[in-house]
C-alpha positions as MATLAB code, in Angstrom:
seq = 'XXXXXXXXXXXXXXXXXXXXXXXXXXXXXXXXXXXXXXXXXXXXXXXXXXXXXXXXXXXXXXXXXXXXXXXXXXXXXXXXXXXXXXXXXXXXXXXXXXXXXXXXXXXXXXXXXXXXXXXXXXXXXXXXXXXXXXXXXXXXXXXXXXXXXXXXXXXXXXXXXXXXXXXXXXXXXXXXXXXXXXXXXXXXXXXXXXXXXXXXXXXXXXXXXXXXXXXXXXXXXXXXXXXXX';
ca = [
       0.000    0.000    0.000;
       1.359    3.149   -0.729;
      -0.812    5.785    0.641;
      -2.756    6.461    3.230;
      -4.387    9.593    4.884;
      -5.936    9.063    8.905;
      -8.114   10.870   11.618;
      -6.810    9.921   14.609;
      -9.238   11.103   17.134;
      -9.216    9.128   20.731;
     -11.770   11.114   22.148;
     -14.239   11.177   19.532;
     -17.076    8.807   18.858;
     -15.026    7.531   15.516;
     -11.425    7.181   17.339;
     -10.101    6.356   13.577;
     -11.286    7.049   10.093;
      -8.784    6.138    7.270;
      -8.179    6.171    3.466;
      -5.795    4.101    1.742;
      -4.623    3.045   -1.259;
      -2.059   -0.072   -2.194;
      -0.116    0.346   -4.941;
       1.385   -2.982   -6.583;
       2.555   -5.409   -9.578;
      -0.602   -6.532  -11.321;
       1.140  -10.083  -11.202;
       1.338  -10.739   -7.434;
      -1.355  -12.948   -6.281;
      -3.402  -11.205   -3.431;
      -6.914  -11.516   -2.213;
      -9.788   -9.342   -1.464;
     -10.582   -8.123    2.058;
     -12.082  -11.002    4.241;
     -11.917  -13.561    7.708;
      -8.814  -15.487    7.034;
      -9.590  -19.194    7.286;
      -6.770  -20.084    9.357;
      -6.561  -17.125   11.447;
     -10.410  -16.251   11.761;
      -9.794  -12.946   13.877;
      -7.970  -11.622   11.506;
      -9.912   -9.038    8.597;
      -7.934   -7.750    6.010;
      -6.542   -8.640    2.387;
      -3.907  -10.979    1.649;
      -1.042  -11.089   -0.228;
      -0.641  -14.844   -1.629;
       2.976  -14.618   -2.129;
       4.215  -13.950    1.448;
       0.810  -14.630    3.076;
       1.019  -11.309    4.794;
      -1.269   -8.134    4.592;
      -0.998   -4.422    4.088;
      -3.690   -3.682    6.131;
      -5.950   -5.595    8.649;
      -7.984   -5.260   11.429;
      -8.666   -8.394   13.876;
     -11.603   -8.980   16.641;
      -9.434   -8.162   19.397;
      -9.962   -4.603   18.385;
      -6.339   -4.213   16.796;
      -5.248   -2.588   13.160;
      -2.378   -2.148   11.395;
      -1.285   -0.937    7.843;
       2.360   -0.622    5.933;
       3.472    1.359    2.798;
       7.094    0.901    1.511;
       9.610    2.970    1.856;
      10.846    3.878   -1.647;
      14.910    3.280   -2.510;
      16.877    3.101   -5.492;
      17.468   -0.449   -5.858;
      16.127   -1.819   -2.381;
      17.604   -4.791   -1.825;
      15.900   -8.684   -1.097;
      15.372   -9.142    2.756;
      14.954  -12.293    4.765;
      11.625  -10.465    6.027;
       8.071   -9.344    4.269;
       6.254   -5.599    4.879;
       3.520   -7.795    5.256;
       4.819   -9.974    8.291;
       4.566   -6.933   10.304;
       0.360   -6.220   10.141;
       0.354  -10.182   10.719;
       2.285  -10.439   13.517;
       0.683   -7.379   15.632;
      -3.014   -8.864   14.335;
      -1.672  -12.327   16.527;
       0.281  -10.375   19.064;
      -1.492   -9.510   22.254;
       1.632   -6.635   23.658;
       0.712   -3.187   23.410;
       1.772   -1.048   20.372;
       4.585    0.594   22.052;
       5.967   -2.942   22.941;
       5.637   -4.346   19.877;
       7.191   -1.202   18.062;
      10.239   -1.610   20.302;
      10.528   -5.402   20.010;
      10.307   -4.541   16.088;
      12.790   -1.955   16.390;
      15.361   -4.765   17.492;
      14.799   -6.867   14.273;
      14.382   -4.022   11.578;
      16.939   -4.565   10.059;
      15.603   -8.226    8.796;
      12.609   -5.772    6.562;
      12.673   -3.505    3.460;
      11.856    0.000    3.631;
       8.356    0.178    6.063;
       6.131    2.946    7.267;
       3.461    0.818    9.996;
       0.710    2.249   11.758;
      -0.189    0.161   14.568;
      -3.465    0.426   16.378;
      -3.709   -1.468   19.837;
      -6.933   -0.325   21.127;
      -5.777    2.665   22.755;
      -2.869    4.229   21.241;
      -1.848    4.796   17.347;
       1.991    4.067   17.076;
       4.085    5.338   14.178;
       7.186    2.971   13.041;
       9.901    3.005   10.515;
      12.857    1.697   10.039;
      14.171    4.827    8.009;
      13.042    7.025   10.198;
      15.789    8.091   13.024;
      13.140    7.503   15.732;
      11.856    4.468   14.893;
       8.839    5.305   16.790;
       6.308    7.488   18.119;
       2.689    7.663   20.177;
       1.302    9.860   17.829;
      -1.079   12.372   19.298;
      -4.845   13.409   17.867;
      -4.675   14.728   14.711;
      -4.419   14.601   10.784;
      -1.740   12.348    9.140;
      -0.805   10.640    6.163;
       2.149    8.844    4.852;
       3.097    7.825    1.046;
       6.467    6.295    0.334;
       8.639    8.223    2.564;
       8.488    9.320    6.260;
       5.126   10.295    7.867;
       3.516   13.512    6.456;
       6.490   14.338    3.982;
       4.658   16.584    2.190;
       4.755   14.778   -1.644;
       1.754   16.688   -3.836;
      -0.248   13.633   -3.830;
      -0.112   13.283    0.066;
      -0.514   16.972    0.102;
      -3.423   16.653   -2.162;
      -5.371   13.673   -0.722;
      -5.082   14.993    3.158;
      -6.332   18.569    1.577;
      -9.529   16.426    0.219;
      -9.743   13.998    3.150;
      -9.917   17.086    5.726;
     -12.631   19.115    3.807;
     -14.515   15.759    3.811;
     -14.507   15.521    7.394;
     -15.387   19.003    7.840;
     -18.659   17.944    5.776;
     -19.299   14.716    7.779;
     -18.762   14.844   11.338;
     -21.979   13.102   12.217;
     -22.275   10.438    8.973;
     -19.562    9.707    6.174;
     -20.658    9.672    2.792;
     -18.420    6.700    1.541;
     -18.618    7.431   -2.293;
     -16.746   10.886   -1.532;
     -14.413    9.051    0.681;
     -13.436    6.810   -2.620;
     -13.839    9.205   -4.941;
     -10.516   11.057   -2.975;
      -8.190    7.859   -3.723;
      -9.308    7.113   -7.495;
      -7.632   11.265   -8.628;
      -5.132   10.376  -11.445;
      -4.053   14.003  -11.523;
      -0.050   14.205  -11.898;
       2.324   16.541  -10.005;
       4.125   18.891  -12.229;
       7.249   17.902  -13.085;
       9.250   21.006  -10.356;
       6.750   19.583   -8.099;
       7.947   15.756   -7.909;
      10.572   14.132   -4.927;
      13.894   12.734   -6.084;
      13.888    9.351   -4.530;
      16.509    7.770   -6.883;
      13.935    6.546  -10.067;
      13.652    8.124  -13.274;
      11.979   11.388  -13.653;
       9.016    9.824  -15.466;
       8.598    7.069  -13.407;
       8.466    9.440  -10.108;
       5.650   11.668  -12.374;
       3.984    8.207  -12.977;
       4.308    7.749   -9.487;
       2.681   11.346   -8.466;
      -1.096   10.793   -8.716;
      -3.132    9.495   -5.698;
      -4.424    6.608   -7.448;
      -1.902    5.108  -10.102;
      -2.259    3.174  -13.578;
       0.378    1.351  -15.465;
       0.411   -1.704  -17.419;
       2.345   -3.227  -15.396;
       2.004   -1.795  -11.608;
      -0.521    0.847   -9.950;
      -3.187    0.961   -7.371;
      -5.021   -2.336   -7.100;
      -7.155   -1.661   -3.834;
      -8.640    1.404   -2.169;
     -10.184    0.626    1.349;
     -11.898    3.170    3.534;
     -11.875    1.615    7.449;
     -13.849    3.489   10.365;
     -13.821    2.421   13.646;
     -16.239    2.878   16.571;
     -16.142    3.394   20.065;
     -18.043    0.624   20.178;
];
């Protein structure tokens, strides 16, 4: 998955309301969100090739979600993105411990941004990012391929669209809007886009909330709420 945009509002009726989009290779094998047969309380996608998720929620009132980190040539790891959404959907320690304990092995994963919902508290957690890890306070926040809220014109975009949605919706959300945020194919101009080590035109292929390629591009958008209750 490589965007997604979050309310993160503890006090509120709807503690979280999030957008997201996953970007990948048309070839990988994945599934559609639904109970996984051999790990019923777990709700989410799959990917088929490392049997892991990019995002999930399970029935002990958990979520997670991961976007990649983008590199010029990123190397093969031992490790899958997806593990990490898995293994805090199974895990019963708290955010914060589980975001440390991850911390230790990081090294094992590609590039990750994880959010990581315990119930209670929203962690951030990266292993390119020089803090690893953060309790992230009420608020706004969305992360594409790089660090949280780096502002990159689609991120910049999307949160821009997500917020004035809220502002419309604070009792009910009208879903279709909600979707219609993630499908804008809308490029950055050209002074606009990041340098993250790809080719110009790949980076402007790159640029638009939801991408289309042949090859690669945004294969699932997912809107999740959650309830106080």
């Amino acid at each position: 998955m490589c965007l997604i945009i979050f309310d993160w509002a503890p006090q509120t009726d709807k503690p979280l309301r999030l957008l997201s989009n996953r970007d990948e290779f048309h070839a990988r094998p994945s599934q559609s969100a639904h109970n996984w047969q051999d790990e019923p309380h777990i709700y989410g996608g799959r990917d088929l090739d490392k049997q892991g998720t990019w995002l999930g929620i399970s029935s002990k009132g958990r979520m997670a979600c991961v976007t990649n980190y983008r590199e010029k040539n990123p190397r093969e790891m031992p490790h899958s993105r997806g593990e990490i959404v898995r293994n805090f959907l199974n895990s019963s320690h708290t955010g914060l411990v589980f975001a440390n304990n991850l911390n230790s092995v990081q090294a094992k994963f590609p590039g990750f941004n994880a959010l990581l919902f315990d119930g209670e508290q929203m962690i951030y957690s990266s292993n390119r990012s020089p803090d690893n890890f953060i309790t992230l306070p009420p608020g706004i926040y969305g992360v594409s391929n790089h660090l949280l809220d780096t502002p990159w014109p689609k991120l910049v975009r999307a949160k821009r669209a997500f917020k004035a949605e809220l502002s419309k919706s604070q009792t009910s959300s009208n879903y279709d809007d909600m979707f219609r945020i993630m499908l804008d194919q809308n490029k950055a101009k050209r002074e606009e886009l990041p340098q993250t080590g790809v080719p110009e035109d790949v980076e402007l292929l790159l640029s638009s909330i939801f991408i289309r390629s042949p090859t690669h591009g945004t294969c699932t958008t997912t809107y999740l709420e959650l309830t106080k209750d």
